[in-house]
C-alpha positions as CSV (number, residue, x, y, z in Angstrom):
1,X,38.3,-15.7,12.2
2,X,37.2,-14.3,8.6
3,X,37.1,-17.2,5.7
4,X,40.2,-16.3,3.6
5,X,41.3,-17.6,0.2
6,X,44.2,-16.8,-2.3
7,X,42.4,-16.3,-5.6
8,X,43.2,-17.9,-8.7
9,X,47.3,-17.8,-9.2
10,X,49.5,-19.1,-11.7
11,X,53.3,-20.9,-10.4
12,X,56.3,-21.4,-12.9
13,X,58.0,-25.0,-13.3
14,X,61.1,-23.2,-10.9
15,X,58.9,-22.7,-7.8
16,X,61.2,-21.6,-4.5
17,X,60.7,-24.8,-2.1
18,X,60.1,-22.3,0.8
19,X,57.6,-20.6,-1.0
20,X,55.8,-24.2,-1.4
21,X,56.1,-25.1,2.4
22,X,54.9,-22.1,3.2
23,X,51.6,-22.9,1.4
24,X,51.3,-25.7,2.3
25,X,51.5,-24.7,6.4
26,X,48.7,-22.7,5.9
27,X,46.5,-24.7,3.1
28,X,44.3,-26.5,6.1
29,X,43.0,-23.1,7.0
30,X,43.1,-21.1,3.8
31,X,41.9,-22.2,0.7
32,X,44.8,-22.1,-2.3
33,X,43.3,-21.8,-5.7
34,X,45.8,-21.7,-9.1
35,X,44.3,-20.3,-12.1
36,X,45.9,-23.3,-14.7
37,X,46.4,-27.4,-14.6
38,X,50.2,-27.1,-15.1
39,X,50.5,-24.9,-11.7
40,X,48.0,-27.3,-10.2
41,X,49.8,-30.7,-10.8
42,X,53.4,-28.1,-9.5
43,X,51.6,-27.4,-6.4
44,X,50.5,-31.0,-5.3
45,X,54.0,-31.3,-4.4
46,X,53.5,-29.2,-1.7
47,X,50.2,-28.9,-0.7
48,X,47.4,-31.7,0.0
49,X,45.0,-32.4,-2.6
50,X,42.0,-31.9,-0.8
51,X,43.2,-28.8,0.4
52,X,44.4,-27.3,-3.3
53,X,41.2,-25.5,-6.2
54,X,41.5,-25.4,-9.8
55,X,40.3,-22.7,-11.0
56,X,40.6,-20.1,-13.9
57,X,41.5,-16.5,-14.5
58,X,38.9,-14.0,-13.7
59,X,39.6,-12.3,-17.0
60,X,37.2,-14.8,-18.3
61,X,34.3,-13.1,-17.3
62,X,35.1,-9.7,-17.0
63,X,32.4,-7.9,-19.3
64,X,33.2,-6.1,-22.7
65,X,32.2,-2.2,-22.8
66,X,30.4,-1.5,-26.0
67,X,31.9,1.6,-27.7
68,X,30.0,1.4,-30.5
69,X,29.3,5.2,-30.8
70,X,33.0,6.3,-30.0
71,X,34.5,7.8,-33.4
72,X,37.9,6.1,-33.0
73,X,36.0,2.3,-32.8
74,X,33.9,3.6,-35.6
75,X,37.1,4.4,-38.3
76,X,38.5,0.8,-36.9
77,X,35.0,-0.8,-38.1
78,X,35.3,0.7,-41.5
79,X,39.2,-0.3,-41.6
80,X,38.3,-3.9,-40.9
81,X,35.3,-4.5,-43.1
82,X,37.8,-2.5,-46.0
83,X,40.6,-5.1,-45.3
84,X,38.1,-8.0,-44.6
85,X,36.9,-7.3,-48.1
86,X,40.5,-7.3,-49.8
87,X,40.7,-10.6,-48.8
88,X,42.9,-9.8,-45.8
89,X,42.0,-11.7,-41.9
90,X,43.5,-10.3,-39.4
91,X,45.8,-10.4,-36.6
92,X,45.6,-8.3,-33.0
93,X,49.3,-8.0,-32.0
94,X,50.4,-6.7,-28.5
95,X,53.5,-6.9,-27.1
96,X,55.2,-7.0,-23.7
97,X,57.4,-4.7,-22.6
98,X,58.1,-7.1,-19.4
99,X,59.6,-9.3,-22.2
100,X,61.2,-6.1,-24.1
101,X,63.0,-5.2,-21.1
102,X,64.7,-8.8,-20.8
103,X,65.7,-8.9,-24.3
104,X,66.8,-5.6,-24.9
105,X,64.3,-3.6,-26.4
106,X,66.5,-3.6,-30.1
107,X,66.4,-7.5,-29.9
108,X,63.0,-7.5,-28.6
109,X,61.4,-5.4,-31.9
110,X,63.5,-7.3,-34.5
111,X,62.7,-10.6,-33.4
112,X,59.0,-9.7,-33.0
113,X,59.0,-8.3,-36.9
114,X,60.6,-11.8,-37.4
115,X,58.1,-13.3,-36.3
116,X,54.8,-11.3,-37.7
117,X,56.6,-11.9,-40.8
118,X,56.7,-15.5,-40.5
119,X,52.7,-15.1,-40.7
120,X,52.6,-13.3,-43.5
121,X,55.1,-15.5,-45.7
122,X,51.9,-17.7,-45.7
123,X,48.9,-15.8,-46.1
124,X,47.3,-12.4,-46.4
125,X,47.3,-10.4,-43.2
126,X,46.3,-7.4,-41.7
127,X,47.7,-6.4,-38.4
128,X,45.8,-4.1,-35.1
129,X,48.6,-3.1,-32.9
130,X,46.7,-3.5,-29.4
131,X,48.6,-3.1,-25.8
132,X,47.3,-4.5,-22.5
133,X,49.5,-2.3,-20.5
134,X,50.3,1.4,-21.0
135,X,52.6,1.3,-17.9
136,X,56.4,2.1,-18.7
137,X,57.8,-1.4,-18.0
138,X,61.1,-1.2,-20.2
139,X,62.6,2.4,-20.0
140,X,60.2,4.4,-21.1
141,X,58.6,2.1,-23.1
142,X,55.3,0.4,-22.9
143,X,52.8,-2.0,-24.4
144,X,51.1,0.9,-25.9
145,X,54.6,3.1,-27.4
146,X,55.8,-0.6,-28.8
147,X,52.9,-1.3,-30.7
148,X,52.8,2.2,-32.3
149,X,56.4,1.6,-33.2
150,X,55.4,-1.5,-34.7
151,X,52.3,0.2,-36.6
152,X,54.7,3.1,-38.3
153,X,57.3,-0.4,-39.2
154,X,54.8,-2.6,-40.8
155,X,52.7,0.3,-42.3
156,X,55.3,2.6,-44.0
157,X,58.2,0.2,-44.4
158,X,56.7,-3.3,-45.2
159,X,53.6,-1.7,-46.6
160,X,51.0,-3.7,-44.8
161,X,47.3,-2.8,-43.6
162,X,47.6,-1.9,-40.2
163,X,45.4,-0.2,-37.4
164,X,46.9,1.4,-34.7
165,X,43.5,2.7,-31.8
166,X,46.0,5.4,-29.7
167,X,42.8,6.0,-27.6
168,X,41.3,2.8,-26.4
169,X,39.9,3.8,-22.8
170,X,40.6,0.2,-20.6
171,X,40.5,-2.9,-20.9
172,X,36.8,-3.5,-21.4
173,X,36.6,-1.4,-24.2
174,X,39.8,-3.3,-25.9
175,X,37.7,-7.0,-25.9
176,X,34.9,-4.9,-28.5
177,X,38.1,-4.5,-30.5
178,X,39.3,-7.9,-30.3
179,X,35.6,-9.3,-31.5
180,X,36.5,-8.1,-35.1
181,X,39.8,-10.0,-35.4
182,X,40.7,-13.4,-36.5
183,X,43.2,-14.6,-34.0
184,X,45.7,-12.8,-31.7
185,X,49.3,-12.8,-31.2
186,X,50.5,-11.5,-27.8
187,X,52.9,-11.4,-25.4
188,X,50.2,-10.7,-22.9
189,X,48.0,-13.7,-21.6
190,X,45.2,-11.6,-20.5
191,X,44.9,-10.0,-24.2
192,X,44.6,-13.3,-25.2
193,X,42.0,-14.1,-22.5
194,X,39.8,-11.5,-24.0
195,X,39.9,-12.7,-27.1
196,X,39.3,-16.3,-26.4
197,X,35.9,-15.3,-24.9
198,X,35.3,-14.4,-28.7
199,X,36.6,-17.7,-29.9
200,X,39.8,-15.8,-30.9
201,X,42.4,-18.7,-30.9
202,X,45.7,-17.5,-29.5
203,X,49.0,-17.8,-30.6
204,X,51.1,-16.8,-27.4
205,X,54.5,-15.5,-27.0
206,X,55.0,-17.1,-23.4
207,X,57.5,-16.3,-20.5
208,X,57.4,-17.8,-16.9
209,X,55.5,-21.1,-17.4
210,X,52.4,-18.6,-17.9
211,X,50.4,-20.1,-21.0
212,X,50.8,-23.2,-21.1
213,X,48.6,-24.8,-18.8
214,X,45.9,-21.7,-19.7
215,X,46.1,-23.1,-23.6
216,X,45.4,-27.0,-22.0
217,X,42.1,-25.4,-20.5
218,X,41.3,-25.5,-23.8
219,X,42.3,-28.6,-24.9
220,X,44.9,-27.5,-27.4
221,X,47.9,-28.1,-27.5
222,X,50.9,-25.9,-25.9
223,X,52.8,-26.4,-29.0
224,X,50.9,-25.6,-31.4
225,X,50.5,-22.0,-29.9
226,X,53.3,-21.1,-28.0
227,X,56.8,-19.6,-28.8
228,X,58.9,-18.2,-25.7
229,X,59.5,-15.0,-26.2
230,X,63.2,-15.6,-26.7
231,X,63.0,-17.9,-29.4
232,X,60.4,-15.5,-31.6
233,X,63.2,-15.2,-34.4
234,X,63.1,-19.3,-35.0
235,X,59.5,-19.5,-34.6
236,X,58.4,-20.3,-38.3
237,X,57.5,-24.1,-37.5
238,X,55.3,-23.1,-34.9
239,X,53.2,-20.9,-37.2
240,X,53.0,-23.7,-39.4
241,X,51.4,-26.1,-37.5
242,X,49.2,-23.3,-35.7
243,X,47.8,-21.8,-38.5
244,X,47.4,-25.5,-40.6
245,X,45.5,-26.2,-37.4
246,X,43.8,-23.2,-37.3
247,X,39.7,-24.6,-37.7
248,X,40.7,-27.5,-35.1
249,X,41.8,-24.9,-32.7
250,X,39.2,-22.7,-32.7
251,X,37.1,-25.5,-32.3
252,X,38.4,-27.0,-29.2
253,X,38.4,-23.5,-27.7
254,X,34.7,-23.4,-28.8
255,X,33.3,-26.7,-26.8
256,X,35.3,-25.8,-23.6
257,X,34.7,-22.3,-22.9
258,X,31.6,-22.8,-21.3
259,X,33.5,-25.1,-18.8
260,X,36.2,-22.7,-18.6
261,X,33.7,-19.7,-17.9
262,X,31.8,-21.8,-15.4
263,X,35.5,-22.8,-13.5
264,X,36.5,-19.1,-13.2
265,X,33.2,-18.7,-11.0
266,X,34.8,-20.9,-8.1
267,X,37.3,-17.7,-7.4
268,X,34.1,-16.6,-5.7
269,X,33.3,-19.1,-4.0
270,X,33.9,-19.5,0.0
């Protein structure tokens, strides 16, 4: 006889129909939240309106950790305002290793190099290798080992400014490194969640029907943003148009994240 609710969820455009009846059977006594207007609109197939929240992702109020007097964020500081002054904006980069294992990890870092290289056949960047997950999710690979992989490629081969933090605590500590950054590219929606709470626009490199209705929230649109993560290696258009609309993204995501923050509070609510 408690109140019970499934918090904010995300659903992919191949839903299983039993999984949808099944919701729907017990929507008039639990209350169904999604997380995104795309897996909204996919669930009214199956479940009653009235009976069916939109909501957002709780990421969007988790709080930052200030680590302001940890050594490690302090050499990141001085890297950024050394790069910053070189002329150089930067990029947060973290990749999936979900996504890696799918691919094939060999497949998975070349097209991802492909892709960071489309950016910077069009402007001065700097890349932070960030990871959202340090579990082993593709062999023995990680977020974490992929983006240090990535660090010693573009550093001592391609001979860009890179930062790689080996030490970042969790992941409130990882949105005070995000705050210095210009945008991010991830395979990870919640990286780019915490660095949307910055007004970092995101350019994401989506799987499972994740992003796109997240990006909407925003009022931008999914493809201007989005590459899935198996098409990274033809992805040059889609940086185009994403960083030619960089001002208008940033601010769309500016005049809605109020709204956005203020939705995310109706996980909470009975």
């Amino acid at each position: 006889k408690c109140n019970a609710q499934i918090s904010g969820f995300s659903v992919s455009n191949n839903i299983v129909k039993k999984v949808g009846r099944k919701l729907n059977s017990i929507s008039n006594r639990i209350k169904i939240k999604c997380r995104d207007i795309d897996s909204y609109n996919r669930l009214i197939n199956y479940i009653p309106e009235r009976n069916l929240i939109l909501t957002n992702d709780i990421a969007f109020i988790c709080p930052s950790s200030k680590v302001t007097e940890n050594r490690s964020y302090g050499s990141y500081t001085a890297w950024t305002k050394m790069v910053t002054s070189k002329g150089f904006q930067i990029i947060a980069v973290c990749p999936n290793s979900i996504q890696a294992n799918k691919l094939g990890y060999e497949q998975y870092f070349k097209d991802l190099t492909i892709l960071l290289d489309s950016f910077l056949r069009i402007r001065q960047f700097a890349f932070v290798f960030l990871y959202h997950d340090v579990r082993a999710k593709c062999g023995t690979l990680s977020d974490k080992s992929i983006s240090c992989e990535l660090n010693d490629f573009f550093s001592q081969q391609q001979g860009c400014f890179c930062y790689y933090p080996s030490q970042i605590e969790n992941g409130a500590s990882l949105k005070e490194y995000l705050k210095l950054v210009d945008f991010t590219v991830t395979g990870r929606m919640h990286l780019g969640i915490s660095g949307l709470t910055s007004n970092k626009p995101m350019f994401g490199i989506a799987y499972a029907n994740k992003f796109e209705g997240m990006v909407r929230l925003f009022g931008v649109d999914p493809s201007l943003c989005l590459v899935d993560f198996d098409k990274m290696a033809s992805s040059q258009n889609v940086v185009n148009s994403f960083l030619s609309r960089y001002s208008s993204i940033q601010s769309s995501i500016n005049r809605n994240l109020l709204s956005v923050t203020k939705g995310t509070l109706l996980n909470y609510e009975n």
